[in-house]
DRENKOL-326321 format. One line per 8 residues: number of its first residue (from 0); their letters; for each residue x, y negated, z of C-alpha. Coordinates in nm, 2 decimals, m for minus. Layout:
% residues N
NUM> a> X:Y:Z  ...
***
This chain:
% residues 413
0> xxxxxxxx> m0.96:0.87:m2.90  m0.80:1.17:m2.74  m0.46:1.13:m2.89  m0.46:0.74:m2.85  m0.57:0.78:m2.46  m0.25:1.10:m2.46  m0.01:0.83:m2.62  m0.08:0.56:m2.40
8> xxxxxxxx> m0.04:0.85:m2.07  0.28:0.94:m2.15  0.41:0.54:m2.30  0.30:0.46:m1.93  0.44:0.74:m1.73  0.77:0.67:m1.91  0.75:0.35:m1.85  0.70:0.41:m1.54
16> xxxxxxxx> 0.98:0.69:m1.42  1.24:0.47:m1.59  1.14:0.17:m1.27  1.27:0.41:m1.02  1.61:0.31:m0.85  1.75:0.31:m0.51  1.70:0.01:m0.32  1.98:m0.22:m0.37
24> xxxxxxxx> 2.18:m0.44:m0.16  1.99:m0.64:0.12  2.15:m0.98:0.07  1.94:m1.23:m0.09  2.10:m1.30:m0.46  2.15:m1.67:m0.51  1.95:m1.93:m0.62  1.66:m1.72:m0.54
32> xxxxxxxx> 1.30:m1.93:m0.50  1.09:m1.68:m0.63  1.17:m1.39:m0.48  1.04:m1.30:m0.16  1.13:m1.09:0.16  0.90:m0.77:0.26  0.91:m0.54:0.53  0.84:m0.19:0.44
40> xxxxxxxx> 0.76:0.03:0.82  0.75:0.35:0.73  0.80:0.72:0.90  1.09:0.86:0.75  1.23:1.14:0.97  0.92:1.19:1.20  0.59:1.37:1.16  0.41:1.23:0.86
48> xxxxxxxx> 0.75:1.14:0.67  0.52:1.26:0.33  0.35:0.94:0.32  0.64:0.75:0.41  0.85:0.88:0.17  0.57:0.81:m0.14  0.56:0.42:0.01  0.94:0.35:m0.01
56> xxxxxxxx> 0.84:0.50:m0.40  0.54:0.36:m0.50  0.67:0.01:m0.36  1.01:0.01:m0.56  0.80:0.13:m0.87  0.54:m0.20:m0.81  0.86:m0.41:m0.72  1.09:m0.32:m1.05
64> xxxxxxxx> 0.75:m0.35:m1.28  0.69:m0.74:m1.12  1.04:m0.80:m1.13  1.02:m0.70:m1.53  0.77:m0.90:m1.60  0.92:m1.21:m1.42  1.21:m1.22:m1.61  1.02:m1.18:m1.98
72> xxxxxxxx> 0.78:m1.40:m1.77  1.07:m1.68:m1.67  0.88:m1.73:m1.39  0.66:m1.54:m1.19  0.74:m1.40:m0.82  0.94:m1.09:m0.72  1.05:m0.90:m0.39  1.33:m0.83:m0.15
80> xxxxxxxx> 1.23:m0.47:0.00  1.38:m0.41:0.33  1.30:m0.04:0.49  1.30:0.03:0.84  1.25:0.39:0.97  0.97:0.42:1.25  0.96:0.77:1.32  0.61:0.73:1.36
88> xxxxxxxx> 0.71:0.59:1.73  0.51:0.25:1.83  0.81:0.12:2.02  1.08:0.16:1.69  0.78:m0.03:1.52  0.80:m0.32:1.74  1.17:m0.31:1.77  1.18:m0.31:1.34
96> xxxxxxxx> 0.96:m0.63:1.28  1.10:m0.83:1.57  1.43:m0.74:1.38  1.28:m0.83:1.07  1.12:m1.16:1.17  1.49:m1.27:1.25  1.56:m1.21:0.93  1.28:m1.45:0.83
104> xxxxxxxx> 1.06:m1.14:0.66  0.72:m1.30:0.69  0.53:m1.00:0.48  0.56:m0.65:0.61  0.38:m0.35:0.44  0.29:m0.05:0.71  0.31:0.06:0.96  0.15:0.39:0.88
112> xxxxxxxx> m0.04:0.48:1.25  m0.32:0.30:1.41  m0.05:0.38:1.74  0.21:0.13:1.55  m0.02:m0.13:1.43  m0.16:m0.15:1.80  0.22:m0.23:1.91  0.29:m0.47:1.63
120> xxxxxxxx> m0.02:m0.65:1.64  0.05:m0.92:1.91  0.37:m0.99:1.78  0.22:m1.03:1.43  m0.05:m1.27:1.56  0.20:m1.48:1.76  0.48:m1.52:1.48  0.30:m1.53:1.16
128> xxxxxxxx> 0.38:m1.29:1.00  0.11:m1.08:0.79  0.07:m0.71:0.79  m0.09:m0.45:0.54  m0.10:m0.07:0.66  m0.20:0.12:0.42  m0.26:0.46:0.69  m0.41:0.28:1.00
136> xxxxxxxx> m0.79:0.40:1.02  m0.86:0.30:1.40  m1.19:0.12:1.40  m1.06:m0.04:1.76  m0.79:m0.25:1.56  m1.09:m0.37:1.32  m1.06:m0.73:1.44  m1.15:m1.02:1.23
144> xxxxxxxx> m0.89:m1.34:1.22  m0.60:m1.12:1.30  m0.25:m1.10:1.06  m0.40:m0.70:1.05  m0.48:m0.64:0.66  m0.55:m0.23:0.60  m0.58:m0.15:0.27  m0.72:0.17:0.31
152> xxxxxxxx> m1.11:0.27:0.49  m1.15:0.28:0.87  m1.20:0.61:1.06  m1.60:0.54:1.07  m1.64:0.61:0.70  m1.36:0.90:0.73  m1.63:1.03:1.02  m1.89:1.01:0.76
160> xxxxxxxx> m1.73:1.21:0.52  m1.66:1.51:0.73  m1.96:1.54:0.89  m2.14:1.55:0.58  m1.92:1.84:0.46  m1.97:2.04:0.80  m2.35:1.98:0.81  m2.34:2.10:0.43
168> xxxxxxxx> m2.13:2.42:0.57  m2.42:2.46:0.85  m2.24:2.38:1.15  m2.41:2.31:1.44  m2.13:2.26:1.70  m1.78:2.18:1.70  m1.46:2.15:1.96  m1.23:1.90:1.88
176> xxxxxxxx> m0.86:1.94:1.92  m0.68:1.58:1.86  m0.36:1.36:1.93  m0.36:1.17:2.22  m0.32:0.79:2.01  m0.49:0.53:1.84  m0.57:0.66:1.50  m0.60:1.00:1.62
184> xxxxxxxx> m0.82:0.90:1.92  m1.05:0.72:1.67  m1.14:0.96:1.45  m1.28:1.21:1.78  m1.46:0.93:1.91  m1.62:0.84:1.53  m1.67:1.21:1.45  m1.78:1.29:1.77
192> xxxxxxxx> m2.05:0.97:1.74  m2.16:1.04:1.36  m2.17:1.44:1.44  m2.42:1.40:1.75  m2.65:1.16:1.58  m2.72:1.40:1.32  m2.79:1.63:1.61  m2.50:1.79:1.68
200> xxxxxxxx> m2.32:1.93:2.01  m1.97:1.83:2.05  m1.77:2.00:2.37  m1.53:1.82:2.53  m1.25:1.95:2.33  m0.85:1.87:2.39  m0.66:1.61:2.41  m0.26:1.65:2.36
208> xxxxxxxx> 0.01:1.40:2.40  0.18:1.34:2.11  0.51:1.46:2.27  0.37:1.81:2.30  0.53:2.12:2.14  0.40:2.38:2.36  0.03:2.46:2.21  m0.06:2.73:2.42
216> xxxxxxxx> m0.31:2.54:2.68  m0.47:2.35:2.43  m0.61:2.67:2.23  m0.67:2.82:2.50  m0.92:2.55:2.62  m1.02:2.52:2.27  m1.11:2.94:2.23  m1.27:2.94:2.57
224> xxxxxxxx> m1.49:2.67:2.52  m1.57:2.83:2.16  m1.62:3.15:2.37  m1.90:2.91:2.60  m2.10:2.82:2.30  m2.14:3.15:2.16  m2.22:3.28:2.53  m2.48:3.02:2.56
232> xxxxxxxx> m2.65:3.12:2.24  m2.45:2.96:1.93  m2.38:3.15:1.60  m2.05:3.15:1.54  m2.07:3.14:1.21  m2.22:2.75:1.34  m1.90:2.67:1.54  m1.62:2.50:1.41
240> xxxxxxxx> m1.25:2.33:1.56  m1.21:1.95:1.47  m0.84:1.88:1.45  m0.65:1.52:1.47  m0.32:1.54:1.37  m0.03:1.48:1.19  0.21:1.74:1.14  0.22:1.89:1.47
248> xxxxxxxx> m0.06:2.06:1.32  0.17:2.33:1.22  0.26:2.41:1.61  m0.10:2.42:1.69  m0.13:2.64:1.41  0.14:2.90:1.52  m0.04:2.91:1.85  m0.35:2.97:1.77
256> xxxxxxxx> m0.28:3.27:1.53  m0.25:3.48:1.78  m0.55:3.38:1.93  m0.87:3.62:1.74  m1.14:3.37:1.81  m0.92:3.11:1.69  m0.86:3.32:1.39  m1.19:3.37:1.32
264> xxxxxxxx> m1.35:3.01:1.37  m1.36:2.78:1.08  m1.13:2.44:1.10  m1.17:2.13:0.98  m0.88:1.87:0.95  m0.84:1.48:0.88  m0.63:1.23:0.66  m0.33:1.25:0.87
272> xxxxxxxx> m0.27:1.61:0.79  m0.41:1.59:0.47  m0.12:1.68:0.16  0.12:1.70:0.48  0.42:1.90:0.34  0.55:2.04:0.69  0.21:2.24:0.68  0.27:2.36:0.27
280> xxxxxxxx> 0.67:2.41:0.38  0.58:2.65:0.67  0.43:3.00:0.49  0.30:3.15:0.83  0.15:2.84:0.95  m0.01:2.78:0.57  m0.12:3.11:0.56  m0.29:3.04:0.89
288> xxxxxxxx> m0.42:2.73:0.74  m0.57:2.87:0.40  m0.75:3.15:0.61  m0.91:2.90:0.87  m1.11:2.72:0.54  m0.92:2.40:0.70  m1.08:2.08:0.44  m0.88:1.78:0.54
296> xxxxxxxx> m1.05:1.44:0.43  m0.87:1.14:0.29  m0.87:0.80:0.13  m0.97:0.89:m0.22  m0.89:0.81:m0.60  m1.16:0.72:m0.87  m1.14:0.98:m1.13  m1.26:0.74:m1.40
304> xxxxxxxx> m0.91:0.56:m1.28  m0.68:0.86:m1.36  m0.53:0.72:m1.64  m0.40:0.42:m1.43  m0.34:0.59:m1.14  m0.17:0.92:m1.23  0.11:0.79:m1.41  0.19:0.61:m1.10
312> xxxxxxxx> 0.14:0.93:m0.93  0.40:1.10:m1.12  0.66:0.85:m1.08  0.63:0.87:m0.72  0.67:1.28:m0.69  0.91:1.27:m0.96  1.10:1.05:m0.71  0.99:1.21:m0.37
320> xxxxxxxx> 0.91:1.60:m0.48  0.57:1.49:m0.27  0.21:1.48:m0.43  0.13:1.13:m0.40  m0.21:0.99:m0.23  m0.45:0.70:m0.21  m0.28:0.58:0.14  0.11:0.59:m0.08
328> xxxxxxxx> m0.06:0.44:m0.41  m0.26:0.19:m0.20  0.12:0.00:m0.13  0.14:m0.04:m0.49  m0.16:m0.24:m0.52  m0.08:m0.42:m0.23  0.25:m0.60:m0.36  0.04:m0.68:m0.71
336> xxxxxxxx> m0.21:m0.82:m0.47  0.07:m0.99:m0.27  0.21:m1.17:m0.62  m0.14:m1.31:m0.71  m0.12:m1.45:m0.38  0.22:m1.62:m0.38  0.05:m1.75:m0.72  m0.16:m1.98:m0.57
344> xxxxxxxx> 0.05:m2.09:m0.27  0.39:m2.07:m0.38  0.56:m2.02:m0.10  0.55:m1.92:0.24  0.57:m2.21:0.42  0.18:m2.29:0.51  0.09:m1.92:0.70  m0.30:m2.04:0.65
352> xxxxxxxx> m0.29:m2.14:0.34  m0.11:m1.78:0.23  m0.37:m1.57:0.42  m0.63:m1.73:0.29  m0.47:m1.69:m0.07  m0.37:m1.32:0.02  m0.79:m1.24:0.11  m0.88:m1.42:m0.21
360> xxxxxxxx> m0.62:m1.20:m0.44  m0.72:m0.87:m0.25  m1.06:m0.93:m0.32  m1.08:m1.01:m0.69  m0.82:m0.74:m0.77  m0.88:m0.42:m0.90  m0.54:m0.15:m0.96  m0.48:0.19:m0.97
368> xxxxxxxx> m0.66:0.29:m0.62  m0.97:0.05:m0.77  m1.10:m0.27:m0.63  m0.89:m0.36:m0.28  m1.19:m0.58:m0.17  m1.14:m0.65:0.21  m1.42:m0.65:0.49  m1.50:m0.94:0.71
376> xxxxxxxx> m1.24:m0.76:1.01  m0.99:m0.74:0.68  m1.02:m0.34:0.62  m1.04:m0.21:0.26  m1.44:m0.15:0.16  m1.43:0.10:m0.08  m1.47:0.46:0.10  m1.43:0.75:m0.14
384> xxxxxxxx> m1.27:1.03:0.02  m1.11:1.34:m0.13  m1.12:1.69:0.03  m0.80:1.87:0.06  m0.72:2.24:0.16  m0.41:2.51:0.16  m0.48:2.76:m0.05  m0.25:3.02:m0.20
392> xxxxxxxx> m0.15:3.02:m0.54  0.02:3.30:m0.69  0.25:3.37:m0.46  0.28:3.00:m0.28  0.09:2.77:m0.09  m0.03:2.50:m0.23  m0.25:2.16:m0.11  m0.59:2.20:m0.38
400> xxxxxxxx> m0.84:1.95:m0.44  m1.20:2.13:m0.29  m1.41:1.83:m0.30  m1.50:1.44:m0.27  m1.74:1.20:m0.11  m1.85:0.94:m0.32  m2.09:0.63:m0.24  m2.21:0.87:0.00
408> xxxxx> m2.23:1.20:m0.19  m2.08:1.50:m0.15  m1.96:1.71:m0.41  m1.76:2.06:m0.36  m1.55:2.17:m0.68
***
C-alpha cells in the first residue's frame, strides 16, 4: 500500500510539473465558446509578492489540467488568464478590474488584501462581475448578496486560533503593533475581542500607515507600554507583542532589535506574514524573528489531504522557488469550482443564474485545500489553521511548521 500510494505521488507530481508554462498570448483564439476570460489581481512587486507569485502558479497549473481534460473531453470549459499586478495598492486594484471589465472579464480571482477588495467591491456589485479572494480575512467585508466570494476563513476564526496558542503559552497581556488597513485592522480588532473575553488586557498598541518605513516611534510606544505593564505588576514572561503585517514586518523587526525589551518580549505574528519570504531573505531580520518565538497563523491544509495537495504544492515552488500555502492552493480549487459552475449555466450571460451556480459548485466540492463550502456572507467555512515560525536550520533560516488548530484544537509539534 506504501509503494502504490509512493507511485501514485510521483505519477501525479509529474503530471503535474509538466502543466507549468508561461502565460501565453492574451488574444482570444478563434472560435472559442468554451473558454472563458479570468482576471487574476495579484501583488507581484509589492509587499506580499510570495502569495502572489504561488497564484499566477497554482492558477496556470488548474488552467492547463482543465484545458487537458477538455480536449480528451471534446467538450468541457477552459480559461483565458489575464494577470494584472496590484502592488498590494487598493487604487492599482480598482484601476486593473475597471480595465478588465472593458475587456469583458466577468470572473476575477483576488485581490489578495481586505484593503483591495474594500476598493473593488462597489465596482464589482454595480457591473457584475464576481470576485474570489483567496487572502482577504476582514470580517467587515463579510456581507451577504454581494459579488465578494473568499475562499479562505475570515479574521474571527484566525483570532481564534492565536489566542488559543497565546493562552496555551500563559500570556496574560499583549500590545499590538498592526498596519493601518482593512485586513490588518481586522485582525486587532478580532484578536483584541477574542483575547479580552477570555480575560485578557490588551493596551492600546500601534497603529502604522502602511506607507511607513521609519519604525522607530512605533516600538518605542510599543516597549514603553510593555515597560507600563510590567511597572504595574505583570510578569513579563506574561507579556507578549501582536503584530499585523505583511512584509514590512522586516523593518519593524530591524528597529526593534536594538530595543532590549523588545528583544526580550515574545511575538506573535498573523497570516499576512506567515511563509513571507522578504522575512526568510533578510538573515538579521530572521534572526531577530527566530529569537522573538514569533508563530504566525494561517489558512491551513488537511494532512489526511497531502497526497492531493502536495503534489500541487510542488509544482507551484518548482515554478516560484516559494513554499506554497492554503491562501495560493485555495486559487486552484477555485477555477475547478469555477468549471462545475459554467457546467450548469453555460455561459455567462444570466450573472444570477451563474452565482447561484458558482455557490452551488463551491459547496458540493471538495480539492486539494478540502471542502470550499461557503458561509451564508459567501466566506470559506472550514477554519484549520497552521502555525508557522523562522527558525534556523543548519546554517539558514527557514519557515517550520510548529503547530495547527483543528476544529478547535490545538496541537504544538
Amino acid at each position: 500500500m506504501i509503494m502504490k500510494n509512493r507511485f501514485l505521488y510521483l505519477v501525479v507530481c509529474t503530471l503535474l510539473l509538466a502543466a507549468i508554462t508561461p502565460l501565453r498570448s492574451e488574444q482570444p483564439p478563434a472560435n472559442s465558446r468554451r473558454e472563458f476570460k479570468v482576471g487574476i489581481l495579484v501583488s507581484l512587486t509589492g509587499s506580499w509578492n510570495s502569495l502572489g507569485q504561488n497564484t499566477v502558479a497554482a492558477l496556470q497549473i488548474a488552467n492547463d489540467q482543465l484545458k487537458a481534460t477538455a480536449k480528451a473531453e471534446h467538450g468541457g470549459y477552459r480559461f483565458k488568464l489575464f494577470v494584472r499586478d496590484t502592488a498590494l495598492d487598493p487604487a492599482k486594484a480598482l484601476a486593473a478590474i475597471q480595465d478588465l471589465d472593458k475587456r469583458g472579464v466577468k470572473i476575477v480571482i483576488g485581490p489578495q488584501s481586505s484593503s483591495e477588495v474594500a476598493m473593488i467591491k462597489s465596482y464589482a456589485d454595480a457591473h457584475n462581475i464576481l470576485v474570489i479572494s483567496q487572502g482577504s480575512t476582514a470580517s467587515s467585508l463579510a456581507i451577504a448578496g454581494d459579488n465578494i466570494f473568499r475562499f479562505c476563513p475570515n479574521d474571527k476564526r484566525e483570532a481564534d486560533a492565536i489566542v488559543a496558542l497565546m493562552q496555551h503559552d500563559g500570556i496574560h497581556s499583549i500590545v499590538p503593533l498592526w498596519r493601518n488597513d482593512a485586513g490588518n485592522n481586522g485582525l486587532h480588532d478580532s484578536v483584541k475581542a477574542a483575547f479580552e473575553n477570555v480575560g485578557g488586557t490588551v493596551t492600546s498598541g500601534y497603529q502604522y500607515q502602511p506607507t511607513t518605513t521609519d519604525f522607530s516611534a512605533a516600538t518605542t510606544s510599543v516597549a514603553t507600554q510593555i515597560q507600563s505593564l510590567v511597572t504595574a505588576g505583570a510578569d513579563p514572561n506574561s507579556v507578549a507583542i501582536y503584530l499585523a503585517a505583511f512584509d514590512e514586518a522586516v523593518d519593524v523587526f530591524h528597529s526593534a532589535a536594538a530595543n532590549s525589551t523588545l528583544s526580550s518580549t515574545r511575538w506573535y505574528g498573523s497570516d499576512g506574514t506567515a511563509l513571507s519570504a522578504a522575512l526568510t531573505g533578510d538573515a538579521s531580520a530572521a534572526a531577530f524573528a527566530a529569537s522573538a518565538y514569533y508563530p504566525n497563523p494561517t489558512f491551513g491544509l488537511d494532512d489526511a489531504l497531502q497526497n492531493l495537495w502536495q503534489p500541487v504544492a510542488d509544482a507551484i515552488e518548482a515554478r516560484t522557488g516559494i513554499p506554497a500555502d492554503a491562501f495560493a492552493l485555495s486559487t486552484y480549487d477555485a477555477l475547478f469550482v469555477l468549471e462545475r459552475a459554467l457546467r450548469v449555466t453555460g455561459n455567462l450571460k444570466d450573472f444570477a443564474s451563474f452565482k447561484s451556480a458558482f455557490v452551488d459548485a463551491a459547496d458540493s466540492y471538495s480539492g486539494v485545500t478540502g471542502s470550499t463550502a461557503l458561509d451564508a456572507a459567501g466566506d470559506r467555512l472550514n477554519a484549520d489553521f497552521d502555525f508557522w515560525a523562522v527558525r534556523q536550520v543548519s546554517a539558514t533560516f527557514n519557515w517550520v511548521r510548529i503547530g495547527a488548530y483543528t476544529n478547535g484544537m490545538l496541537t504544538l509539534f
